[in-house]
C-alpha positions as a Markdown table, in Angstrom:
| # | Residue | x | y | z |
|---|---|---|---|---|
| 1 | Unk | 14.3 | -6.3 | 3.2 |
| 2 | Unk | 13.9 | -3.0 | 4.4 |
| 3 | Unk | 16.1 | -1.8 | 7.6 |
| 4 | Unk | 13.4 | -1.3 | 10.7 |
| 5 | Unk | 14.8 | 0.8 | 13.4 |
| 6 | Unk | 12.7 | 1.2 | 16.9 |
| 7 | Unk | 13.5 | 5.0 | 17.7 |
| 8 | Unk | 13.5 | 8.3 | 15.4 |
| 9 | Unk | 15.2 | 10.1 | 18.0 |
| 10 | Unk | 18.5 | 10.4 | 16.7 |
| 11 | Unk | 17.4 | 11.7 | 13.1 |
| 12 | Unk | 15.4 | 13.8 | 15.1 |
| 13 | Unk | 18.2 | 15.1 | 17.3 |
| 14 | Unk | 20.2 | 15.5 | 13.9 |
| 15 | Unk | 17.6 | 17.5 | 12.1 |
| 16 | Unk | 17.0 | 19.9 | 15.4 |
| 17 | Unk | 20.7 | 20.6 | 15.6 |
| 18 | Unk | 20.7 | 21.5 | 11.5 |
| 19 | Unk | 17.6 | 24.1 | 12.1 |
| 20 | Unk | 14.6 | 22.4 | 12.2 |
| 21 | Unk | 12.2 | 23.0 | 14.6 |
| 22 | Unk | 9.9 | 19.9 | 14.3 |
| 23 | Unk | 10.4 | 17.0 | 12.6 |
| 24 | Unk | 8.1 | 13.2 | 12.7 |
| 25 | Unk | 7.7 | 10.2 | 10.2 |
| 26 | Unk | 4.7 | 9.4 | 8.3 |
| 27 | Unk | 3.9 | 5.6 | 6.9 |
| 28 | Unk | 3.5 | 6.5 | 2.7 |
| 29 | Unk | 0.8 | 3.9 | 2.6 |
| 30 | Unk | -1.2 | 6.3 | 4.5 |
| 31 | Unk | -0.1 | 8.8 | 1.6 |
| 32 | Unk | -1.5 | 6.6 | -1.3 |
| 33 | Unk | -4.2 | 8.0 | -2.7 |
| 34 | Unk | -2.4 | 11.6 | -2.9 |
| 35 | Unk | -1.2 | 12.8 | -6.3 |
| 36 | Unk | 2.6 | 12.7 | -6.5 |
| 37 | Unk | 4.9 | 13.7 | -9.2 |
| 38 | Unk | 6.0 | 10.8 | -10.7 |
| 39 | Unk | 3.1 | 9.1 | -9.9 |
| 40 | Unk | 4.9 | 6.4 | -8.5 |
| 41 | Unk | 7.1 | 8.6 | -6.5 |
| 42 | Unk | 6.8 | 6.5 | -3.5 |
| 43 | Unk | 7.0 | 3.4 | -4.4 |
| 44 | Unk | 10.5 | 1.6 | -2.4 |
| 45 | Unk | 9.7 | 4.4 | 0.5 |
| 46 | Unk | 7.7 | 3.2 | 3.0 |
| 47 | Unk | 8.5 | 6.2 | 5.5 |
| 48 | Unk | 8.3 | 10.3 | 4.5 |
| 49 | Unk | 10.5 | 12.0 | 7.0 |
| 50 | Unk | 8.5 | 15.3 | 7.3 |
| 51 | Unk | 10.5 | 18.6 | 9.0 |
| 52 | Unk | 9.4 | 21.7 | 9.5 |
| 53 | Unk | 10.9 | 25.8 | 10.3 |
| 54 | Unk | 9.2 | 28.2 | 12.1 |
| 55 | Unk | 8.5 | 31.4 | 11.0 |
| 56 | Unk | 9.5 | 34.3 | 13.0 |
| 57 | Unk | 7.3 | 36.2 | 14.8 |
| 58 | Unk | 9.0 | 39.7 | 14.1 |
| 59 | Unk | 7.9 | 38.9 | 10.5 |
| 60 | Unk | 4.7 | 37.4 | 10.5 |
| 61 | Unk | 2.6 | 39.8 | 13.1 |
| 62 | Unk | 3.0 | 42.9 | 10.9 |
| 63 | Unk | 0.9 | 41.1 | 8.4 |
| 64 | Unk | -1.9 | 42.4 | 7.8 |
| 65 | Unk | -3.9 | 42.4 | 4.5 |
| 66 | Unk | -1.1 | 41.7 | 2.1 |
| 67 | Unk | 2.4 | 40.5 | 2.1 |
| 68 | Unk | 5.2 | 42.5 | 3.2 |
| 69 | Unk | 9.0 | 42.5 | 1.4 |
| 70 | Unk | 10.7 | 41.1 | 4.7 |
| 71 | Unk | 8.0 | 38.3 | 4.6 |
| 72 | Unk | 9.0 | 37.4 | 1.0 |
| 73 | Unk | 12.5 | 37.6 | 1.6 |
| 74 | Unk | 12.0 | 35.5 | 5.1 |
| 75 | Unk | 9.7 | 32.8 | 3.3 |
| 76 | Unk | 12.6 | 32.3 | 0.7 |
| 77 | Unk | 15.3 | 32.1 | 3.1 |
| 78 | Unk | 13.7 | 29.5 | 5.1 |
| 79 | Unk | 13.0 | 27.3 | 2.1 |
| 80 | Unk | 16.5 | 27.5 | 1.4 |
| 81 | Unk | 17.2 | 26.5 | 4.9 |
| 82 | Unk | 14.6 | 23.7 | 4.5 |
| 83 | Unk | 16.4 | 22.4 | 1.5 |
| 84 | Unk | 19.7 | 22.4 | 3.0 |
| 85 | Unk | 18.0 | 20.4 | 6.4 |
| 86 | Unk | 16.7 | 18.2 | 4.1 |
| 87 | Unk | 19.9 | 17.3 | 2.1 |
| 88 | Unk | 21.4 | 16.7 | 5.3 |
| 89 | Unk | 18.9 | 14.5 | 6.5 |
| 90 | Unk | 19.0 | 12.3 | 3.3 |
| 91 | Unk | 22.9 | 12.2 | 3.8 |
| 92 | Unk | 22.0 | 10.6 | 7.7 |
| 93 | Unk | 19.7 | 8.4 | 6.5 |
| 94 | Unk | 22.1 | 7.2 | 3.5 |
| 95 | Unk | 25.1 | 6.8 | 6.1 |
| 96 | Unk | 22.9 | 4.3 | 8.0 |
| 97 | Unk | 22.3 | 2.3 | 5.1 |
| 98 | Unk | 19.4 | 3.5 | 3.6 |
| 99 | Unk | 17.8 | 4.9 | 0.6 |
| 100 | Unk | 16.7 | 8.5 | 0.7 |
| 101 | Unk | 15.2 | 11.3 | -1.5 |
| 102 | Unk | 15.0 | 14.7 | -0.8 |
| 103 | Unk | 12.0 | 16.5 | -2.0 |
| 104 | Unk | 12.4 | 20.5 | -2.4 |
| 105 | Unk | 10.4 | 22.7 | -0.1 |
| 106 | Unk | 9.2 | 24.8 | -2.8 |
| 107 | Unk | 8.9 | 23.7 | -6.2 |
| 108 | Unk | 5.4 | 24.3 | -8.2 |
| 109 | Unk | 5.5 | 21.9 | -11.0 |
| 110 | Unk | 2.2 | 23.1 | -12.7 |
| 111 | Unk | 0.9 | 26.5 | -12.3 |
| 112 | Unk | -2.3 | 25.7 | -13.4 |
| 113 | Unk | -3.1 | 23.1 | -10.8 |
| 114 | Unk | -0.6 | 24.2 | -8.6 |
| 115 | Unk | 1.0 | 21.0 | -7.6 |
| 116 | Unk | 4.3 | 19.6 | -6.4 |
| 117 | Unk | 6.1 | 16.4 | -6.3 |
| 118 | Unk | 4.3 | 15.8 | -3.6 |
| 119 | Unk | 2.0 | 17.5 | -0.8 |
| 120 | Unk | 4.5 | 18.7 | 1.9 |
| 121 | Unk | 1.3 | 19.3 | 4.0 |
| 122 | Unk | -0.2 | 15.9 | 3.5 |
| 123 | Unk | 3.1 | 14.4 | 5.2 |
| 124 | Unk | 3.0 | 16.4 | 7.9 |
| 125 | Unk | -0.6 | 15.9 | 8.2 |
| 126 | Unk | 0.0 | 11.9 | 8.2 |
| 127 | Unk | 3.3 | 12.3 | 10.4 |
| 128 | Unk | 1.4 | 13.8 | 13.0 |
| 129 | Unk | 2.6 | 17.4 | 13.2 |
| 130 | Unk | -0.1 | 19.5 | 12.8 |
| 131 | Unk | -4.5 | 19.0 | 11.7 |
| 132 | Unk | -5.5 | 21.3 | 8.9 |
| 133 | Unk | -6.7 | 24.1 | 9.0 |
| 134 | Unk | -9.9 | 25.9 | 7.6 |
| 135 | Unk | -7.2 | 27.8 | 5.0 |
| 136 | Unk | -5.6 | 24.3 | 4.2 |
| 137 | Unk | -2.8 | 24.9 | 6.0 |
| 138 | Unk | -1.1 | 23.0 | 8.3 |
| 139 | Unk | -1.4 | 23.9 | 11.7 |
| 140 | Unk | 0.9 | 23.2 | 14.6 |
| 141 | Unk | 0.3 | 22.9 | 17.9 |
| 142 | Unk | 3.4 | 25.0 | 19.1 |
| 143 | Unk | 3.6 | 27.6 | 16.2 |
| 144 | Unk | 0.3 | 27.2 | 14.3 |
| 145 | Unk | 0.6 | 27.4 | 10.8 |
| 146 | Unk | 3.3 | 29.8 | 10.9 |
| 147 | Unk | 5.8 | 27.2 | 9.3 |
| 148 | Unk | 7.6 | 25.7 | 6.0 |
| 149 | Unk | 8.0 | 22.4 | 5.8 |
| 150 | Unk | 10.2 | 19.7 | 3.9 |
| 151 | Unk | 10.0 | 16.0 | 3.0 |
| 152 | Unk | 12.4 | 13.4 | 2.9 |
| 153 | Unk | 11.5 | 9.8 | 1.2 |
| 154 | Unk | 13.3 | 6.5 | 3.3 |
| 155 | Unk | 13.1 | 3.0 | 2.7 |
| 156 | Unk | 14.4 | 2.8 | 6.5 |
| 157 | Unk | 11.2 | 1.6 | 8.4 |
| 158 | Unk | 11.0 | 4.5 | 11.2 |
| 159 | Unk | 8.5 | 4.4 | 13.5 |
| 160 | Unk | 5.8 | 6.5 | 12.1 |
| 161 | Unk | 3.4 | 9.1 | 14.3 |
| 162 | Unk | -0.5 | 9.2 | 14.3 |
| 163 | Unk | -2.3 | 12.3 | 12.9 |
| 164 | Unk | -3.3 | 14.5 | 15.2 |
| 165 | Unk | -7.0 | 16.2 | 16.7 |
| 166 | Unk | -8.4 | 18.9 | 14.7 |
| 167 | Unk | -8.9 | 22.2 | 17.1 |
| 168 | Unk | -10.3 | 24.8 | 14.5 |
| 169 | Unk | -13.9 | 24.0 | 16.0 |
| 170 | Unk | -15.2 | 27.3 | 15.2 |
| 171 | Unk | -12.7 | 29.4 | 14.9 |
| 172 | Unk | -12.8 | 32.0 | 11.8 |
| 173 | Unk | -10.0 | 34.3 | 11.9 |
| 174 | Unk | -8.1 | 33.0 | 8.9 |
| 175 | Unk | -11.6 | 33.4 | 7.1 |
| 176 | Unk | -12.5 | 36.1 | 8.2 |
| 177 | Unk | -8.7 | 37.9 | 7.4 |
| 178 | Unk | -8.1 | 36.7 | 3.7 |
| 179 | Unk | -8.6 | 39.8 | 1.6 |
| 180 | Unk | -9.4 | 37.1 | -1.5 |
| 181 | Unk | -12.8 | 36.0 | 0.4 |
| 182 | Unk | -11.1 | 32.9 | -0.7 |
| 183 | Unk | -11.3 | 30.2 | 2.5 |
| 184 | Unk | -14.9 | 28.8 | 2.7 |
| 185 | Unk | -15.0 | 28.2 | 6.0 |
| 186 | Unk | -15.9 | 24.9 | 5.4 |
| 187 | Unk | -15.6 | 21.8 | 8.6 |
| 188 | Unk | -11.7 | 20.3 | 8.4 |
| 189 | Unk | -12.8 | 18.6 | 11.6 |
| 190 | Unk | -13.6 | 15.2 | 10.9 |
| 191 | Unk | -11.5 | 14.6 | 7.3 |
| 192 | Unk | -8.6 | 16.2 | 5.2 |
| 193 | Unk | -11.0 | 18.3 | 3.3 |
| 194 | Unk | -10.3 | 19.2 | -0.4 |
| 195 | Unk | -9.5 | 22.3 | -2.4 |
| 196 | Unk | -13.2 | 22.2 | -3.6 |
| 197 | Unk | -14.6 | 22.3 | -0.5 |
| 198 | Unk | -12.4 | 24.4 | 1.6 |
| 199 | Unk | -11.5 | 26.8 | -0.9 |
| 200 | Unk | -11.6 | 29.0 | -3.8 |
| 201 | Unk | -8.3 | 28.4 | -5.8 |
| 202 | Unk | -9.3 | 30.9 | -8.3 |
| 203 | Unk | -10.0 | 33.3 | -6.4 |
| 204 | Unk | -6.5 | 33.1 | -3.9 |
| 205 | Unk | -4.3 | 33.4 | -7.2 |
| 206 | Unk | -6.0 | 36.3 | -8.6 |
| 207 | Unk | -5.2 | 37.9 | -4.8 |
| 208 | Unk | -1.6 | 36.2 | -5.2 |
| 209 | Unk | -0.7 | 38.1 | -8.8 |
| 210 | Unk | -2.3 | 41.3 | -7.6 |
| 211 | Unk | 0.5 | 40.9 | -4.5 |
| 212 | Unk | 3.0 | 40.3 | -7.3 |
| 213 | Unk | 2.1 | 43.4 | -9.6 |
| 214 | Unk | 0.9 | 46.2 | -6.6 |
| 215 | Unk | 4.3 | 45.4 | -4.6 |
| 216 | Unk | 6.6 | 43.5 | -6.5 |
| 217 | Unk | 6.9 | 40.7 | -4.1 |
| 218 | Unk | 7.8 | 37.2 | -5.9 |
| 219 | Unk | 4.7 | 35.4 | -7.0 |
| 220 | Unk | 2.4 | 33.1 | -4.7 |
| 221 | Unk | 3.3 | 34.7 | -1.3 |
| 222 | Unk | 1.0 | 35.7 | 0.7 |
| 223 | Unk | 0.9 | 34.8 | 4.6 |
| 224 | Unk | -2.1 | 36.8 | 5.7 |
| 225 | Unk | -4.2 | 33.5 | 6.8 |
| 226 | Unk | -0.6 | 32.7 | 8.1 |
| 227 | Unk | -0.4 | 35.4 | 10.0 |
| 228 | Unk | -4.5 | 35.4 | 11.1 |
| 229 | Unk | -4.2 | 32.3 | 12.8 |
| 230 | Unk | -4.2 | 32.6 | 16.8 |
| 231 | Unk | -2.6 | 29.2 | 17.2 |
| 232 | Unk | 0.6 | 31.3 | 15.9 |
| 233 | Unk | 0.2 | 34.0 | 17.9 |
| 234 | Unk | 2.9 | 34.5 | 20.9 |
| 235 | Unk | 0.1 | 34.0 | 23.8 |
């Protein structure tokens, strides 16, 4: 029988003093019908512990129509940090008895489809950090979609949190900024809308390996819809 506890708070605390800067629980069986890597990748983990970084400011509003180097170098050091979070994390989880699987921040299993293990995004989405956005992204109240984020499997039963409100309404600045033409501006309001619908893969990593060759940034960084985004935006 799986352990149930009645409070996050002190994985929470834990993860906050280690460097993350938002962290809730989703309930996988909210998560089933996403693709994972095993496919049966969740099965014995009835909670995903999803955390999240913030990206800094000084890096993201200088953004403009491409990537810059100290954005490439910035992503890559806060997946690192979001790696190293997450190990911890599993290590918390494991000292209180549980089960635990860390999942890496960034790790494309199939370039074709690009796919992980599993959707970060869709955690945090179910966990109850952030809607999505128009771009796909995951956007939080407090720093829009200026974040990375991380997941941790559990079979500890941790109170889970409740997705949250859509507030794109009409919003189009992270359509309106991608130099790709690639987000459709299509309704994320009232469902988790797909790739299909929302947006033209092809198109996005044809931008993403022009980045790559013009500047010689890593592959599949980009951050412009990132950066668009007023929800990020200091106010």
């Amino acid at each position: 029988m799986n352990k149930t506890f009645p409070t996050a708070k002190p994985l929470f605390d834990a993860a906050r003093g280690w460097g993350a800067d938002l962290a809730a629980v989703a309930d996988t069986s909210r998560l089933a019908g996403i693709e994972t890597d095993p496919p049966d990748l969740l099965q014995g983990y009835p909670r995903a512990v999803s955390l999240a970084v913030r990206l800094a400011d000084g890096v993201m509003d200088p953004i403009r129509d491409r990537p810059t180097p100290l954005y490439a170098r910035h992503y890559q050091n806060v997946n690192a940090l979001l790696d190293d979070i997450a190990t911890r994390v599993a290590g918390l989880l494991q000292s209180w008895g549980g089960k635990a699987l860390p999942i890496p921040a960034s790790h494309i299993l199939d370039e074709e489809r690009f796919v992980a293990s599993i959707s970060h995004k869709a955690v945090a989405l179910h966990a109850g950090l952030g809607w999505q956005g128009k771009s796909l992204l995951l956007v939080t109240p407090q720093f829009g979609p200026r974040v990375r984020l991380v997941t941790v499997l559990t079979d500890l039963v941790l109170p889970a949190g409740t997705p949250l409100k859509n507030r794109c309404a009409k919003c189009t600045h992270c359509v309106d900024a991608c130099p790709a033409g690639a987000i459709k501006n299509a309704s994320t309001d009232l469902h988790y809308a797909s790739r299909v619908e929302a947006v033209n893969l092809d198109a996005c990593v044809q931008q993403l390996r022009k980045n790559e060759q013009e500047t010689h940034i890593p592959p599949y960084i980009c951050g412009v819809c990132v950066a668009a985004c007023p929800w990020g935006r200091a106010k």
